[in-house]
Backbone as CSV, one residue per row, in Angstrom:
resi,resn,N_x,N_y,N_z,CA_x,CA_y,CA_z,C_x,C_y,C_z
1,UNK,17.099,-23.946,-0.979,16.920,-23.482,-2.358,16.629,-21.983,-2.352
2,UNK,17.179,-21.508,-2.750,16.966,-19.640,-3.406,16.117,-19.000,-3.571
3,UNK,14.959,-18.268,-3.265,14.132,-17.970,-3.771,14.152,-16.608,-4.856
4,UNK,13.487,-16.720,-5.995,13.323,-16.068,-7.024,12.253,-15.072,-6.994
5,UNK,12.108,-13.746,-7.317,11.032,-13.427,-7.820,11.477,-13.155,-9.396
6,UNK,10.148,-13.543,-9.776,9.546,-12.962,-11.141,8.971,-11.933,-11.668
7,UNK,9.991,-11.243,-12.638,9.748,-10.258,-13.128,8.973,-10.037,-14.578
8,UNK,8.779,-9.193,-15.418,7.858,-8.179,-16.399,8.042,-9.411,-17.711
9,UNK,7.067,-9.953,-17.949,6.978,-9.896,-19.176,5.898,-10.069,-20.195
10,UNK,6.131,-9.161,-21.651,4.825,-9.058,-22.237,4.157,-10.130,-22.596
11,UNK,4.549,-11.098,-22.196,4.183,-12.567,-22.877,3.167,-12.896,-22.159
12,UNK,3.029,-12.439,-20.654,2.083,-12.889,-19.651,1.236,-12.427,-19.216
13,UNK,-0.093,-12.806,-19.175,-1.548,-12.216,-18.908,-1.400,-10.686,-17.352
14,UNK,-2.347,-10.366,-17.955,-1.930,-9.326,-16.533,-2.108,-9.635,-15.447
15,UNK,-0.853,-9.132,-14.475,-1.085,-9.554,-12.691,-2.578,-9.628,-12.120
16,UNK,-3.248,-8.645,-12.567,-4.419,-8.233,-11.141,-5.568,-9.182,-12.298
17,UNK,-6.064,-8.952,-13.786,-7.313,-9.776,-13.926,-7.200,-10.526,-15.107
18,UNK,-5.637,-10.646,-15.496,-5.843,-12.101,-16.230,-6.394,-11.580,-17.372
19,UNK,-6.272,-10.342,-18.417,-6.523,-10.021,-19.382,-5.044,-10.684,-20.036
20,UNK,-5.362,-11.648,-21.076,-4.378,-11.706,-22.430,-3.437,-10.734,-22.902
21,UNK,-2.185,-11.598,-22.909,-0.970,-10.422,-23.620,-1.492,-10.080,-25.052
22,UNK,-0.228,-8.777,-25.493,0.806,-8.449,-25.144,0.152,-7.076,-23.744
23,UNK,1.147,-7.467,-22.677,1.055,-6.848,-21.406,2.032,-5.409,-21.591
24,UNK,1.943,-4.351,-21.164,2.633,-3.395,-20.643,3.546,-3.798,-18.981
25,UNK,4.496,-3.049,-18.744,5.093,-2.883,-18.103,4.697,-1.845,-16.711
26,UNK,4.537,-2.476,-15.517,4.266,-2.230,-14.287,4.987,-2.376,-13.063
27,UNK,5.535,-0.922,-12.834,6.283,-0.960,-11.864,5.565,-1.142,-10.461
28,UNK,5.596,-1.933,-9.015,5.058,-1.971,-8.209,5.623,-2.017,-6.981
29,UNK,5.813,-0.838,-6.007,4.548,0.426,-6.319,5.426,1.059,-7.450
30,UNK,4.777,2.546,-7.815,5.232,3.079,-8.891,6.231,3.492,-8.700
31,UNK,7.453,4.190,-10.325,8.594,4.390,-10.294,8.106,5.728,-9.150
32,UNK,7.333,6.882,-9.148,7.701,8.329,-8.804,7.842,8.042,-7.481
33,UNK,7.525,6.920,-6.404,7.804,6.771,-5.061,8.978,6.853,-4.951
34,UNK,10.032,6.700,-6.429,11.355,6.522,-5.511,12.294,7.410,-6.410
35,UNK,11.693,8.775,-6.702,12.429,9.160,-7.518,14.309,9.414,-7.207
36,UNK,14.662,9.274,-7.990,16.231,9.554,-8.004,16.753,8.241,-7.239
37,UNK,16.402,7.576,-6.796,16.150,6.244,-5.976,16.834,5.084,-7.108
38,UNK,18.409,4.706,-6.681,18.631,3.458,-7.267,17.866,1.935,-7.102
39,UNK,17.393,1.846,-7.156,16.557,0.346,-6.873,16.561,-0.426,-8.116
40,UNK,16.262,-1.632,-7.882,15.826,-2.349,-9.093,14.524,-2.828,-9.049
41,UNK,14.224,-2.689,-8.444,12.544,-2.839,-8.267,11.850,-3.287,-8.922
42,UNK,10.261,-3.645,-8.215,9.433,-4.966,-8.669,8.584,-4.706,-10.158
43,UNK,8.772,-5.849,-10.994,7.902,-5.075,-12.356,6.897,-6.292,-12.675
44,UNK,5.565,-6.142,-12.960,4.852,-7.346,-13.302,4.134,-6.917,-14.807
45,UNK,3.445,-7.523,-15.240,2.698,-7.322,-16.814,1.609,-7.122,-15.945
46,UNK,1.117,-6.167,-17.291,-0.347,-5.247,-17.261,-1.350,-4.890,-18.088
47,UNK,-2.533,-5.336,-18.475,-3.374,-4.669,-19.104,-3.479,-2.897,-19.175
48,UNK,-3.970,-2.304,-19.890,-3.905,-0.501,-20.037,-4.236,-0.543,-19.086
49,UNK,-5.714,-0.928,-18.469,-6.309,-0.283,-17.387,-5.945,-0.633,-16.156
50,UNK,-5.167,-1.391,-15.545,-4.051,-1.431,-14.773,-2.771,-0.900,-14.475
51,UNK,-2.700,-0.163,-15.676,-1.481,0.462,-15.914,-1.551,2.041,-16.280
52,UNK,-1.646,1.929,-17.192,-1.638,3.509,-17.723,-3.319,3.865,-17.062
53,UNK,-4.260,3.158,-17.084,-5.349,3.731,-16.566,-5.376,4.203,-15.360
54,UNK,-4.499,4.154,-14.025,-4.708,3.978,-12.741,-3.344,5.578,-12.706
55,UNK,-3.053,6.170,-13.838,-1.995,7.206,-13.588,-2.282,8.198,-12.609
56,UNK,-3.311,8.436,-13.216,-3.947,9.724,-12.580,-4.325,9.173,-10.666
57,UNK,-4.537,8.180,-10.567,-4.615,7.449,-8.801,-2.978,7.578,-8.200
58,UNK,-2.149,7.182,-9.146,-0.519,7.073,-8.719,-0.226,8.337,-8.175
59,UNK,-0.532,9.275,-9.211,0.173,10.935,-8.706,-0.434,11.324,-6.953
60,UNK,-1.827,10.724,-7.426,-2.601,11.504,-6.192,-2.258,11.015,-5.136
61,UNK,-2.330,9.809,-5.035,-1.934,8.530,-3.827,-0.358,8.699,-3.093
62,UNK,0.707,9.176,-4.031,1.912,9.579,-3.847,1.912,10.798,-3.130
63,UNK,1.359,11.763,-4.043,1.819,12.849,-3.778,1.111,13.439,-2.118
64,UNK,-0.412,12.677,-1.779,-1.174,12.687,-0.881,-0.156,12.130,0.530
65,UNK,0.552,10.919,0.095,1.506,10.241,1.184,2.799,11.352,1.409
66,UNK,3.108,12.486,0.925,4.279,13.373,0.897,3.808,13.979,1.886
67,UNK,2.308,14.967,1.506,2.024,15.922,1.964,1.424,15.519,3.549
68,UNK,0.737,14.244,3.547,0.552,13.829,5.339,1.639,13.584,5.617
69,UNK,2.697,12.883,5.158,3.865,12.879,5.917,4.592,14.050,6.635
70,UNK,5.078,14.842,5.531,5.083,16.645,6.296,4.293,17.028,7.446
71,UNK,2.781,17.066,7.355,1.680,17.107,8.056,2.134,15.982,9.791
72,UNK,2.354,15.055,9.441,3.131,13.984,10.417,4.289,14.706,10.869
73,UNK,5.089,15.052,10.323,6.414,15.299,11.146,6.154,16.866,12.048
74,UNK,5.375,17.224,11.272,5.091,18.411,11.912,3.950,18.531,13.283
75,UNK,3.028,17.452,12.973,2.478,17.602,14.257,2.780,17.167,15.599
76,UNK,3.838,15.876,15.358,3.919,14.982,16.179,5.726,15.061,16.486
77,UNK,6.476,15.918,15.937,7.602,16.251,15.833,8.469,15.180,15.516
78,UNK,8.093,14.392,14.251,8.965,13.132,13.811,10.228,13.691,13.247
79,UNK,10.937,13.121,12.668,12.195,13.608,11.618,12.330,12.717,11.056
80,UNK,12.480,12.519,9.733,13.142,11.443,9.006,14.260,11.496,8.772
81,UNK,14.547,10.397,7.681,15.844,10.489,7.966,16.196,11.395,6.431
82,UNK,18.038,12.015,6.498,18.204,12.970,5.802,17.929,12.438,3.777
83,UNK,17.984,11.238,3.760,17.830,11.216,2.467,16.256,10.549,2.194
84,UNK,15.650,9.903,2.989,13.934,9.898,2.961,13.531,11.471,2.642
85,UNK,13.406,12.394,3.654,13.040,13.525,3.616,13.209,14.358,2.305
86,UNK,14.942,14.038,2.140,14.971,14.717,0.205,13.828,14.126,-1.062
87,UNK,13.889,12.449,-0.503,13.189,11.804,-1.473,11.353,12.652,-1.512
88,UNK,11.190,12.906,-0.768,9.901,13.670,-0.525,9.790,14.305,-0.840
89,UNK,10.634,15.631,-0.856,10.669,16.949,-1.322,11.075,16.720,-2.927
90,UNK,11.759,15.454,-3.247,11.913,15.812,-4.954,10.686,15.159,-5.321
91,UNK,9.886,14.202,-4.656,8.494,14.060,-4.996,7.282,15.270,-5.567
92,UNK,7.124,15.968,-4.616,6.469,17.328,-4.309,6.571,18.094,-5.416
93,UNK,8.095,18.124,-5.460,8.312,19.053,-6.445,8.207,18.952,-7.984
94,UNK,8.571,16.910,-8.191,8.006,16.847,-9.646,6.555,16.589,-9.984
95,UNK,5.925,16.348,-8.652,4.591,15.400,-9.314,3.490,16.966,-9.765
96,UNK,2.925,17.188,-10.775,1.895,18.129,-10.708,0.934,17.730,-10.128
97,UNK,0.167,18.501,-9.249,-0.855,18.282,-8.518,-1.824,18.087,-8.761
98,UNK,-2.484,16.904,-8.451,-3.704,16.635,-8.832,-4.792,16.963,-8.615
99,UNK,-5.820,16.871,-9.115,-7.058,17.684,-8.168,-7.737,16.690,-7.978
100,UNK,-7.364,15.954,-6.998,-7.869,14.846,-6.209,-7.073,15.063,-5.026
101,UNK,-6.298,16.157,-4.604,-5.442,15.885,-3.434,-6.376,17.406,-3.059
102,UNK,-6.929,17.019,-1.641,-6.743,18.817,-0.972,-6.591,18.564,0.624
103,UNK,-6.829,19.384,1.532,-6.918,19.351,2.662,-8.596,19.883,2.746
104,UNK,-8.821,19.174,4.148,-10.036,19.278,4.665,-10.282,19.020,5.882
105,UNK,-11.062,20.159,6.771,-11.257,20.077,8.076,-11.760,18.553,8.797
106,UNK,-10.887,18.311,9.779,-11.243,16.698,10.488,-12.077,16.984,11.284
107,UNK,-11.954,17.808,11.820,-12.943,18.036,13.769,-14.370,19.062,13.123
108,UNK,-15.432,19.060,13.682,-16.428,19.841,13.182,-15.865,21.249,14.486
109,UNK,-15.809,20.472,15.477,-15.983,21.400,16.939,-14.395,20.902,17.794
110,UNK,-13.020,20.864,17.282,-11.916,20.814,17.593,-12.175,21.409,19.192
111,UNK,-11.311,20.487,20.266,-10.833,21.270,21.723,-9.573,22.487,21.070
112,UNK,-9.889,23.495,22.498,-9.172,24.674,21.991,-8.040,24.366,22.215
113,UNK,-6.963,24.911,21.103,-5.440,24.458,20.818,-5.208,23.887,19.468
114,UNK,-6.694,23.352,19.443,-5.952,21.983,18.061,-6.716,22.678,16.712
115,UNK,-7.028,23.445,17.061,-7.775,24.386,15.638,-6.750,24.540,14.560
116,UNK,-5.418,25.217,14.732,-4.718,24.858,13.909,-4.133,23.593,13.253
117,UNK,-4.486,22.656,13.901,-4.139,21.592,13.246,-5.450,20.429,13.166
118,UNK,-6.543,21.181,12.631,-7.703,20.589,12.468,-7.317,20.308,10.935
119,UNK,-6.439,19.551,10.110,-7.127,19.176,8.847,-6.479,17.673,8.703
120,UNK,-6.707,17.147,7.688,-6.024,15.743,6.710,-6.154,16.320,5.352
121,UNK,-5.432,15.231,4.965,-5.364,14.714,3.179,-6.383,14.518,2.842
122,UNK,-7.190,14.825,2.031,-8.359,14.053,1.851,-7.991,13.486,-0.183
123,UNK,-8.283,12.366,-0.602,-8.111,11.812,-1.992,-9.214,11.546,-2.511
124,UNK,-9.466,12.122,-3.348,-10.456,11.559,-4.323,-10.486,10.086,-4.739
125,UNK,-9.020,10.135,-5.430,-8.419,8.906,-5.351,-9.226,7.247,-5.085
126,UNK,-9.148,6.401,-5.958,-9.645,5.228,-5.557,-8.420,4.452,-4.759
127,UNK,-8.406,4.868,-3.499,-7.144,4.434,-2.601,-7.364,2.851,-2.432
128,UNK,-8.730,2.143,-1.911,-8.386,1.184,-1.655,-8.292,-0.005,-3.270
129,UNK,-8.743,0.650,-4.461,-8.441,-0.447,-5.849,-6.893,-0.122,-6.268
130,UNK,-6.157,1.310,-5.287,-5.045,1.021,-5.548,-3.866,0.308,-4.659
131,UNK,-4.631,0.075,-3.269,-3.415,-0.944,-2.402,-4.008,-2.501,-3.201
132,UNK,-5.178,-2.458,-3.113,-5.182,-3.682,-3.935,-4.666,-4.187,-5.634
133,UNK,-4.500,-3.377,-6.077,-3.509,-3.556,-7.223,-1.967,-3.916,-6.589
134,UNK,-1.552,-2.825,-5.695,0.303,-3.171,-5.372,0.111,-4.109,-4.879
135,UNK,-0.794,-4.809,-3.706,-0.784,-6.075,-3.462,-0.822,-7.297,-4.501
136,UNK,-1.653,-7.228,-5.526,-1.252,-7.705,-6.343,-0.311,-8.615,-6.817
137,UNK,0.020,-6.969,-6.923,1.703,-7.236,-7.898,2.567,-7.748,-6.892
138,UNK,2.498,-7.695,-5.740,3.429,-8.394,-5.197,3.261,-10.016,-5.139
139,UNK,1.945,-10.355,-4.704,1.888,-11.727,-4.843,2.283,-11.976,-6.258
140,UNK,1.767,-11.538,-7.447,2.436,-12.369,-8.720,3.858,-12.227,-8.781
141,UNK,4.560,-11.976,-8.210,6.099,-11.572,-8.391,6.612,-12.760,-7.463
142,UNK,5.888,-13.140,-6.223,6.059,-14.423,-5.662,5.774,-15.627,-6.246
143,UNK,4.172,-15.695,-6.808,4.056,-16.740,-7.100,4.267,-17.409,-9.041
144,UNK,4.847,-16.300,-9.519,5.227,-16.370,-10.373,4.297,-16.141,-11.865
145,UNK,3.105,-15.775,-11.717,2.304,-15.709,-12.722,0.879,-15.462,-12.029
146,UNK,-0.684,-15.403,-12.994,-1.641,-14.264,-12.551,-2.138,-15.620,-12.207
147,UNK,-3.074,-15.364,-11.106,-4.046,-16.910,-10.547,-5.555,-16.441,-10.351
148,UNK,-5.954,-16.773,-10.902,-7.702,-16.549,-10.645,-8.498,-17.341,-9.544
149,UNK,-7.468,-18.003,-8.680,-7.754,-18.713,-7.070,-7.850,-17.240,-6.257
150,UNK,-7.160,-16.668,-6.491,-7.653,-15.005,-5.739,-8.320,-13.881,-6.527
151,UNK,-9.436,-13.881,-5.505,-10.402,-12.485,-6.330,-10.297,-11.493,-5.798
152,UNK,-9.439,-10.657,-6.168,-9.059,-9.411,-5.949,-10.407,-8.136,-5.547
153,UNK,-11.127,-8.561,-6.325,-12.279,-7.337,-6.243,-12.791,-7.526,-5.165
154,UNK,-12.720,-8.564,-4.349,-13.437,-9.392,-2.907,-12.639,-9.072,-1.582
155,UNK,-11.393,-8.426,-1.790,-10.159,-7.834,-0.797,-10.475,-6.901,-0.137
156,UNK,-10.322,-6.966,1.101,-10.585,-5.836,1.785,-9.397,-4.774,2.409
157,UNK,-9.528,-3.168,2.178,-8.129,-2.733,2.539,-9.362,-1.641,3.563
158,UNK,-7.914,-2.092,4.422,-8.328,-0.686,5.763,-7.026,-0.485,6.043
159,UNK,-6.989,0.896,6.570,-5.917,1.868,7.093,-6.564,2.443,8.432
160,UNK,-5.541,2.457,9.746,-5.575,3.465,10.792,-4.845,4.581,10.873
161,UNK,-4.889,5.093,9.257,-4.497,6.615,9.706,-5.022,7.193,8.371
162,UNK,-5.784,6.523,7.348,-6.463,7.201,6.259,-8.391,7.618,6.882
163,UNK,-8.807,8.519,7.204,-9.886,9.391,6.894,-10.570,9.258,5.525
164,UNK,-11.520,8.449,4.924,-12.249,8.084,4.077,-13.123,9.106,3.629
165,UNK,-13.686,9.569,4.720,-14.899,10.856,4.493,-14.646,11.740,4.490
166,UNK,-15.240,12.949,3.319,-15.181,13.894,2.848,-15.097,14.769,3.489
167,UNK,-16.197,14.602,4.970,-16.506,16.158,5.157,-16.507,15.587,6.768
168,UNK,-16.173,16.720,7.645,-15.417,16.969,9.380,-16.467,15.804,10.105
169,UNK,-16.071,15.558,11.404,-17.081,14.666,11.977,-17.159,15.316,13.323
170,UNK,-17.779,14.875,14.537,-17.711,15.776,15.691,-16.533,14.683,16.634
171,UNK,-16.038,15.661,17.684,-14.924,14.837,18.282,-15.304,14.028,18.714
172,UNK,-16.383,13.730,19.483,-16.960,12.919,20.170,-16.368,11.542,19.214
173,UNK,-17.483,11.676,18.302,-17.441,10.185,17.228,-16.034,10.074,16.778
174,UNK,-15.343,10.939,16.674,-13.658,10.725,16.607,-12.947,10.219,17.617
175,UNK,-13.255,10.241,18.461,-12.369,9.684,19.431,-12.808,8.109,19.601
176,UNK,-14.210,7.929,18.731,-14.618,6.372,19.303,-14.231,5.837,18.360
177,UNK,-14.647,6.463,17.418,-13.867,5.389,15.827,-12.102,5.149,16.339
178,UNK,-11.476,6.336,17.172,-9.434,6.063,17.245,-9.750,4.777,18.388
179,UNK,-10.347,5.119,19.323,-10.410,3.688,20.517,-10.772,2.105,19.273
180,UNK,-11.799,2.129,18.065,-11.639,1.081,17.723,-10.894,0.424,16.821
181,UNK,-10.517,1.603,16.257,-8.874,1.254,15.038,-7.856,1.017,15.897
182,UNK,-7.388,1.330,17.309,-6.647,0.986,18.121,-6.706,-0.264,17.904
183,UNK,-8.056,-1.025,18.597,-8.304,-2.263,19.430,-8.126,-3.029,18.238
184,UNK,-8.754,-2.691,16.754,-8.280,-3.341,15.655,-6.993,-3.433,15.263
185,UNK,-6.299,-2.788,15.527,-5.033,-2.774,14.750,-3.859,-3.661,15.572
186,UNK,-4.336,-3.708,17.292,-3.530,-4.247,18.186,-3.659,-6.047,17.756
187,UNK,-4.816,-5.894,17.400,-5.177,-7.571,17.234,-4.865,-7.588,15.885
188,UNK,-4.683,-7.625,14.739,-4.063,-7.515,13.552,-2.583,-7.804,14.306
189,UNK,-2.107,-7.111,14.608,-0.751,-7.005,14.929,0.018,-8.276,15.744
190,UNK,-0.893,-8.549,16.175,-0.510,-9.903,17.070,-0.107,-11.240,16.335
191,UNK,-0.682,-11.341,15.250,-0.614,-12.148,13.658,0.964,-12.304,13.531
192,UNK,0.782,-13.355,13.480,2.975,-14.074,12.890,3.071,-13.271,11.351
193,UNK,4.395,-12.222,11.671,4.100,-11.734,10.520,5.653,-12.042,9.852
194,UNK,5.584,-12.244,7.969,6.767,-12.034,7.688,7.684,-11.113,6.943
195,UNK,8.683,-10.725,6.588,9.226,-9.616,6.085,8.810,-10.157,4.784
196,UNK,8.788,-8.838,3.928,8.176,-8.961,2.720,9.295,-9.053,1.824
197,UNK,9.508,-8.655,-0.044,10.919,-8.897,-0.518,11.388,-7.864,-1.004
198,UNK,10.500,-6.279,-0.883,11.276,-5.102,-1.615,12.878,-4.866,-1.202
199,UNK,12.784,-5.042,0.223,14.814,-4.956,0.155,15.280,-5.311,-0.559
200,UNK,15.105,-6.429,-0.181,16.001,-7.867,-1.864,16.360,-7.291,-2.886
201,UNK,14.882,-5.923,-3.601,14.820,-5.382,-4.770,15.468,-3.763,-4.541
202,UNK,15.872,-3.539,-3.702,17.059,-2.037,-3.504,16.064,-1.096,-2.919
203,UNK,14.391,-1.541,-2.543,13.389,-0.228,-1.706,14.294,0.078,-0.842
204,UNK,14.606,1.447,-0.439,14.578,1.771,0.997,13.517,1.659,1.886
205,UNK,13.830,0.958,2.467,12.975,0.537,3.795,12.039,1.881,4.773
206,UNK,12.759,2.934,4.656,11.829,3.990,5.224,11.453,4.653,4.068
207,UNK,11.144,4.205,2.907,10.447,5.082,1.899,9.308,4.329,1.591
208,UNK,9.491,2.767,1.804,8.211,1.452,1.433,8.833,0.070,1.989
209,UNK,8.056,-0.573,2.790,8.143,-1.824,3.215,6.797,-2.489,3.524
210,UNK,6.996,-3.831,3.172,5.442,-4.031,3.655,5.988,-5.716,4.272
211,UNK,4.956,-6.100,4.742,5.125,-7.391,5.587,3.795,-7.945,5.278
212,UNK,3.756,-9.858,5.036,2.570,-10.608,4.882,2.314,-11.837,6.026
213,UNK,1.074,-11.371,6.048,0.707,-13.054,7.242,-0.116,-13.748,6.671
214,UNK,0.075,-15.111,6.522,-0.810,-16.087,6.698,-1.569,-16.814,7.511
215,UNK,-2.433,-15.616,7.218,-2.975,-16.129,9.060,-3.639,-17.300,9.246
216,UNK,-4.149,-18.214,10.537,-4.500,-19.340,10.892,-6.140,-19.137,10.586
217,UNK,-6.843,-17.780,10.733,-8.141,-17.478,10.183,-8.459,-17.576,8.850
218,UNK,-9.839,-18.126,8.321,-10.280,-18.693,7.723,-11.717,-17.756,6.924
219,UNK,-11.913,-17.445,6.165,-13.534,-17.084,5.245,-13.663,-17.936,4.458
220,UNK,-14.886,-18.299,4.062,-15.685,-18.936,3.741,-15.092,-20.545,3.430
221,UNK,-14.305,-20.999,3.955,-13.278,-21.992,4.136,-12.344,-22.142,3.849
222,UNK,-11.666,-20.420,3.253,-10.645,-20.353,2.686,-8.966,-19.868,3.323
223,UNK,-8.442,-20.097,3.298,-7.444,-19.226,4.241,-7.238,-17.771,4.198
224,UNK,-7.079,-16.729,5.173,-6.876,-15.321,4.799,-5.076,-15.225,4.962
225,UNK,-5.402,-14.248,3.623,-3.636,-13.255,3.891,-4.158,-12.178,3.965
226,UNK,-2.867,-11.604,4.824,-3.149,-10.196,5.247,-1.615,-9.604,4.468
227,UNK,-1.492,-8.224,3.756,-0.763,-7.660,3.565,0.022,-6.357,3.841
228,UNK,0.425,-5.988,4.989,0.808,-4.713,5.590,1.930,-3.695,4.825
229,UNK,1.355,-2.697,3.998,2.272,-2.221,3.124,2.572,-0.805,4.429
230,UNK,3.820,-0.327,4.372,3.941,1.504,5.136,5.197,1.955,4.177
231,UNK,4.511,2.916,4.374,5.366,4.130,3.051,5.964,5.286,4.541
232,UNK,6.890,5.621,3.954,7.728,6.816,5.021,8.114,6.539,6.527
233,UNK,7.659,5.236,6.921,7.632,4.533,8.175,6.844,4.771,8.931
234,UNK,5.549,5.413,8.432,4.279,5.619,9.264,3.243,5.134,8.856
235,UNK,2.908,5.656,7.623,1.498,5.361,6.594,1.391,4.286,6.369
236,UNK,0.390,3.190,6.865,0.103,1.884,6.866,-1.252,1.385,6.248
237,UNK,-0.954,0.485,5.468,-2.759,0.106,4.920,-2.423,-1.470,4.975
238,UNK,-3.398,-1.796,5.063,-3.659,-3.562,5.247,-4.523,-3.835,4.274
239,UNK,-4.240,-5.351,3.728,-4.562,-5.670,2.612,-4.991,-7.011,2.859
240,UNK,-6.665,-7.274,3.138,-7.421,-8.773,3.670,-7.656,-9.749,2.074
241,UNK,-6.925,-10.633,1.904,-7.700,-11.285,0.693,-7.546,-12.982,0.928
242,UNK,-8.496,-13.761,0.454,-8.211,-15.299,0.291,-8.233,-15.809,-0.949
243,UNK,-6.805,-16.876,-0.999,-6.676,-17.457,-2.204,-7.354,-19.285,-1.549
244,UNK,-6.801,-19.679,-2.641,-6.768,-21.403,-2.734,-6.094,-21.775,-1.301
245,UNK,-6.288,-23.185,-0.868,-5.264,-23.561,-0.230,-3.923,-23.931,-1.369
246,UNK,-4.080,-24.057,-2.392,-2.646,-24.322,-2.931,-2.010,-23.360,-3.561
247,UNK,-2.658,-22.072,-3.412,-2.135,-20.740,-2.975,-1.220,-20.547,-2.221
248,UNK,-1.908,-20.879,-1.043,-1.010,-20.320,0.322,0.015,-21.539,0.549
249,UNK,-0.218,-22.784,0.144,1.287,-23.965,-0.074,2.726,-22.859,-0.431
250,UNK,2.305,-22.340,-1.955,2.670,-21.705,-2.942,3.910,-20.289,-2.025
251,UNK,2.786,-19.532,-1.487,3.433,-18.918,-0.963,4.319,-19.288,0.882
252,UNK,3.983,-20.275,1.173,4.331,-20.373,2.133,5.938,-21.215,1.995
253,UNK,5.978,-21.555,0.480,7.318,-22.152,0.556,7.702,-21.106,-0.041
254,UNK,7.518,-20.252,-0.377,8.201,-18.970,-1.375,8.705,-18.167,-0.282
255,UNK,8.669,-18.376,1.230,8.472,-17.392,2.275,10.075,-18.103,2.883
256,UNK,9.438,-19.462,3.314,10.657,-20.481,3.798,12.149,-20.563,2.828
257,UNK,11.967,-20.114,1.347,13.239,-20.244,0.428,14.195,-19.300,0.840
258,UNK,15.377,-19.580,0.638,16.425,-18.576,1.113,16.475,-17.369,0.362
259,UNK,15.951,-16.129,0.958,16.254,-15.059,0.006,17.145,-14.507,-0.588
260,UNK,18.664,-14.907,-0.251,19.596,-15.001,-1.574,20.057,-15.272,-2.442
């Protein structure tokens, strides 16, 4: 049997908390990730403050993923590919800048050499209420409508390459926090994971892809999903939440359906 996702309509309570229609229209992630970008891409219903409230997080969160990416290719001598890279630069160039995006020194006391390339992104930005919103929206687009078996506000998002804190740390403690996001991320990774459905919906795959596990681990007797979203083919955030077991039924045959 085929599997479907479900798309936008005002008729239906909003994806993330189940506020009563009439819903607005929510692109997920947002349209400016893909500007000039044919896609047909994922749309769910929205309360304001899911939607139009979270604008000012979209620009920053975007435009923040452009500017480390640059920052990425440049330190580590990546290249993307020729029409990712445009998509970036017409990013840059339309989004006005927010003042939630700046750079800020990482190392207090950098080894000599890396002084020039002592900084990050730093976001004001409520980064992790916004992977947990696109996560969201992706599960309601699977499971077809908003479920209050998952509490979103209870989700946990971590990233091994987002810097949370404001202000430089000493190398020392930098190098122990990278040894344990390593050791974390290797074991995360080991997790049966499956392809997610933005292809299906025309994403380019090196501009946004994300992948979900259902993992065999368990909180508070509940089952965990994990959600691995990466933007530009680097920038990765993980997305910890538990629904129902007839949640994860839900999605686990939505996974097994033929995606054409």
């Amino acid at each position: 049997m085929p599997r479907r996702l479900v798309q936008y309509s005002r008729n239906e309570p909003c994806y993330f908390c189940g506020t009563a229609p009439p819903s607005t229209n929510e692109h997920a992630p947002p349209k400016m990730l893909f500007k000039d970008v044919d896609c047909e891409g994922i749309t769910v219903p929205s309360c304001a403050t899911h939607n139009t409230g979270k604008n000012g997080d979209d620009a920053a969160f975007v435009l923040a993923l452009c500017q480390a990416t640059t920052l990425w290719q440049e330190r580590y001598g990546k290249k993307l590919p020729e029409s990712t890279q445009s998509a970036v630069e017409r990013i840059v160039a339309g989004v006005r800048r927010p003042k939630q995006v700046t750079k800020r020194r990482f190392l207090t006391d950098p080894p000599e050499g890396l002084d020039e390339h002592n900084e990050h992104i730093h976001m004001d930005a409520r980064v992790p209420a916004w992977i947990k919103q696109l996560s969201a929206a992706l599960i309601w687009s699977a499971l077809g409508g908003y479920t209050h078996l998952i509490d979103w506000d209870r989700a946990e998002v971590w990233s091994p390459v987002y810097h949370s804190g404001s202000t430089a740390r000493p190398t020392a403690q930098a190098l122990g926090d990278f040894e344990g996001i390593a050791r974390f991320e290797e074991l995360v990774n080991r997790q049966h994971w499956h392809e997610g459905w933005t292809e299906e919906q025309g994403y380019p795959h090196t501009i946004y892809q994300f992948r979900i596990c259902l993992s065999d681990e368990q909180l508070r007797g509940l089952p965990l999903t994990i959600i691995k979203h990466t933007f530009f083919t680097w920038g990765t955030w993980y997305a910890f939440f538990c629904g129902s077991w007839r949640t994860r039924k839900s999605l686990q045959e939505f996974l097994d359906a033929d995606p054409r």
